[in-house]
Backbone as numpy.savetxt, mean C-alpha at the origin, in Angstrom:
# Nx Ny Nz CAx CAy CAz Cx Cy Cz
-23.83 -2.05 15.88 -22.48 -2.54 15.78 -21.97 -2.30 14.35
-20.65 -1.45 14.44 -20.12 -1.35 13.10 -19.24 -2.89 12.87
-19.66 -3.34 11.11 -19.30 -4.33 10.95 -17.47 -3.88 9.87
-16.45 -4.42 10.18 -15.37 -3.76 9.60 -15.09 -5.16 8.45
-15.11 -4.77 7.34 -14.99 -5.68 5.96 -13.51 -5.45 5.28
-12.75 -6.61 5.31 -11.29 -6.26 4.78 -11.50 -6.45 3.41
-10.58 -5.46 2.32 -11.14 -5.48 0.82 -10.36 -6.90 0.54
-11.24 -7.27 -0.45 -10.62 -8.35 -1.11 -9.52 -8.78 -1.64
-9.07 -7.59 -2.78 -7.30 -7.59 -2.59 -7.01 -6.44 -2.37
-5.76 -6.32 -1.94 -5.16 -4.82 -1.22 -3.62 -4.60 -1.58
-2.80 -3.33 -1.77 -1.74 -2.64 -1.49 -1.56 -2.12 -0.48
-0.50 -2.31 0.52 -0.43 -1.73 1.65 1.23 -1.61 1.52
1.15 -0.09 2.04 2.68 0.46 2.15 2.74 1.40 3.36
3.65 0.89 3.51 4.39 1.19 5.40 5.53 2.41 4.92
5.51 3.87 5.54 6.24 4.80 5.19 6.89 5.72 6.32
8.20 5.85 6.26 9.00 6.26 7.85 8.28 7.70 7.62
7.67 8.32 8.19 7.07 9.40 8.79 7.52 10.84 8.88
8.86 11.05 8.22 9.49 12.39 8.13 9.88 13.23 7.66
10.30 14.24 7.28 10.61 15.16 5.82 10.84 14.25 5.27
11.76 13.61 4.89 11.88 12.52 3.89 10.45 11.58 3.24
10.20 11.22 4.35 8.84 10.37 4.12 8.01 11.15 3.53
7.89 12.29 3.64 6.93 13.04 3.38 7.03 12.81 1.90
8.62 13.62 1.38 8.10 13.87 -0.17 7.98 12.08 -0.91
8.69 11.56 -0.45 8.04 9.88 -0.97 6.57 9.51 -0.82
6.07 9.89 0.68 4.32 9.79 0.32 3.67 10.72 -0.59
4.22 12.36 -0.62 3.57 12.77 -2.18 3.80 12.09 -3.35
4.73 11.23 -3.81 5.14 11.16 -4.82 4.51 9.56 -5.15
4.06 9.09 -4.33 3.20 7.73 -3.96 1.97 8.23 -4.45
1.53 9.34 -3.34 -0.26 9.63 -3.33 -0.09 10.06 -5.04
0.44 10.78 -6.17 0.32 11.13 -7.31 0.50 9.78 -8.29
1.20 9.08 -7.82 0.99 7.70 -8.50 -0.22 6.67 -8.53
-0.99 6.95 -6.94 -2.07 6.22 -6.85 -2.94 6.93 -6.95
-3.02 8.09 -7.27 -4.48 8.76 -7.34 -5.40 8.25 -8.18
-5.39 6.91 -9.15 -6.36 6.55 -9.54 -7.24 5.37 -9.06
-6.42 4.69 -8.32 -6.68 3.46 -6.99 -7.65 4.47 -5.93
-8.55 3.35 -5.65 -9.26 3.83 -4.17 -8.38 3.51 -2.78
-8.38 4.52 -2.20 -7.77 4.31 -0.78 -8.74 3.84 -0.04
-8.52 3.29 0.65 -9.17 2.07 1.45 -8.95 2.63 2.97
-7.59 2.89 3.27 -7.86 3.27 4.50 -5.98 4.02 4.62
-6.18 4.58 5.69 -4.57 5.43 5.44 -4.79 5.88 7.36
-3.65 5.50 8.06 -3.36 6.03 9.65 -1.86 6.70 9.73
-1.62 7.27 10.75 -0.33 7.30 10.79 0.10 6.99 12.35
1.09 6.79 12.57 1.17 6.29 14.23 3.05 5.52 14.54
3.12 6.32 15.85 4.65 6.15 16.03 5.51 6.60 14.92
5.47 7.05 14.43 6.72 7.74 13.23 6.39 6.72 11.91
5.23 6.34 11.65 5.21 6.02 10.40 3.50 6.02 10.25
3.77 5.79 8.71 2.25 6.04 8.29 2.24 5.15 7.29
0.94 4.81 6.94 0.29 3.28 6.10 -0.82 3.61 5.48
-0.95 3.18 4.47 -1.71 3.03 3.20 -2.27 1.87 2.74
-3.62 1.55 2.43 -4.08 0.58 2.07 -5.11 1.11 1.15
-4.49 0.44 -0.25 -5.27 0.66 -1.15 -6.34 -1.17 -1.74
-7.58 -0.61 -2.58 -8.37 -1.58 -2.70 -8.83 -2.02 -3.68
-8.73 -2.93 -4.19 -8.88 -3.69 -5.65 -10.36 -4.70 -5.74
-10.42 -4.28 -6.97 -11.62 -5.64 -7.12 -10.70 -6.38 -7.41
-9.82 -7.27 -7.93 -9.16 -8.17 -8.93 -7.64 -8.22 -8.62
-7.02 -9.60 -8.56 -5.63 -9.95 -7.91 -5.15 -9.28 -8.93
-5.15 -9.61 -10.28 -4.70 -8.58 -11.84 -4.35 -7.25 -11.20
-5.49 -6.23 -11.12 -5.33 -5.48 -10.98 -4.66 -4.55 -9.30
-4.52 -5.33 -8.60 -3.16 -5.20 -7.31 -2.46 -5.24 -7.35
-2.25 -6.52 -8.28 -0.55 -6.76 -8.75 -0.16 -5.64 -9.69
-0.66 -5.51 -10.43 -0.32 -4.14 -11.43 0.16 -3.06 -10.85
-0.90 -3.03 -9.58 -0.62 -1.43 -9.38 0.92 -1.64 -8.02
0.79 -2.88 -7.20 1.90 -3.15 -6.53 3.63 -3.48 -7.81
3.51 -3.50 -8.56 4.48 -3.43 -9.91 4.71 -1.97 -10.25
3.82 -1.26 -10.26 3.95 -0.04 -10.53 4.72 0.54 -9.33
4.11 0.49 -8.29 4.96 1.37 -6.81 6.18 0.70 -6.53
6.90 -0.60 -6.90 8.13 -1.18 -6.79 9.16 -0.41 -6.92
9.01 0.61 -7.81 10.19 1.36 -8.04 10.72 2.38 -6.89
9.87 2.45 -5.79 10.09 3.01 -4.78 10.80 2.36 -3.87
11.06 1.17 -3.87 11.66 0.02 -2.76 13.39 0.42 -3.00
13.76 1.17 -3.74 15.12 1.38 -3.16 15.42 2.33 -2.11
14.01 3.15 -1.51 14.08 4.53 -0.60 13.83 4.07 0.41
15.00 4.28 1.12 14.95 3.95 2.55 13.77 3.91 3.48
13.33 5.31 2.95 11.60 5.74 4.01 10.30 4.93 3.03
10.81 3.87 2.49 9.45 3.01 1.91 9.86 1.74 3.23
9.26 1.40 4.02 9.26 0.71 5.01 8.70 -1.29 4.51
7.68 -1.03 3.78 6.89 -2.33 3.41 6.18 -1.50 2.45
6.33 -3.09 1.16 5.13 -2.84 -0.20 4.82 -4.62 -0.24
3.86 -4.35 0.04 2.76 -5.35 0.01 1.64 -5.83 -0.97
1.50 -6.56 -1.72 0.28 -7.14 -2.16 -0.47 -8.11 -1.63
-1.69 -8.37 -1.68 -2.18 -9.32 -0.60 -3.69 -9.40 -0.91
-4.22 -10.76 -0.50 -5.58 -11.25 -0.73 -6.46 -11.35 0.42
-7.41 -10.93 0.39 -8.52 -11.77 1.69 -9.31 -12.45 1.50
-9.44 -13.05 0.51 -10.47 -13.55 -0.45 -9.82 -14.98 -0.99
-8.88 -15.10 -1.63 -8.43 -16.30 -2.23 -7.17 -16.98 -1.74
-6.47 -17.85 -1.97 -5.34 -18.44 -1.53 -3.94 -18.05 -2.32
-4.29 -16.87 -3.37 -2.90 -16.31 -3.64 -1.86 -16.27 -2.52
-0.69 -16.63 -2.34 0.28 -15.66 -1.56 0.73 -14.56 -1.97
0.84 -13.75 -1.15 1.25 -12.23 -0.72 2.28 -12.00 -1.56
2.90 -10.99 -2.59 4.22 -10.91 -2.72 4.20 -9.38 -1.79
5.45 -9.64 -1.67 6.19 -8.70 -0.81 7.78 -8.05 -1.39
7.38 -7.03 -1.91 8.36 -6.37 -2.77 9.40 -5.62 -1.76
8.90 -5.64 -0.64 9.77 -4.58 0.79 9.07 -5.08 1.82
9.77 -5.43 3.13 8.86 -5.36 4.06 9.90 -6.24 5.11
């Protein structure tokens, strides 16, 4: 039995799926290329990203950093979020 472990803290961004989307997810994936991706699907006309943090510090940072994308229509949801502690979620889009 595969056991499935949610990371402790996470970035997750929801992205409309189309030429448009597209060059916004390149311009995402070059921003996070130093974050571990955690997990990435795409499905029904959009696609999702979940990136993985040791440290709420360091999620929030990097969810501060991708904010500047929340005025583009094809950024769907930007998420920060815990599985681990009782922070609440901020939610910069969604």
């Amino acid at each position: 039995m595969i056991e499935m472990r949610l990371p402790d803290y996470e970035v997750i961004i929801h992205i409309q799926y189309n030429s448009f989307g597209k060059k916004l997810e390149d311009q995402i994936l070059l921003e996070t290329k130093p974050y571990e991706l955690d997990e990435s699907t795409e499905y029904q006309g959009r696609k999702d990203y979940h990136w993985s943090f040791k440290t709420w510090e360091e999620a929030v940072l990097a969810g501060s950093i991708l904010k500047k994308y929340c005025q583009n229509p094809n950024l769907l949801l930007l998420k920060v979020k815990t599985n681990k502690t009782n922070e609440k979620p901020i939610v910069y889009k969604g």
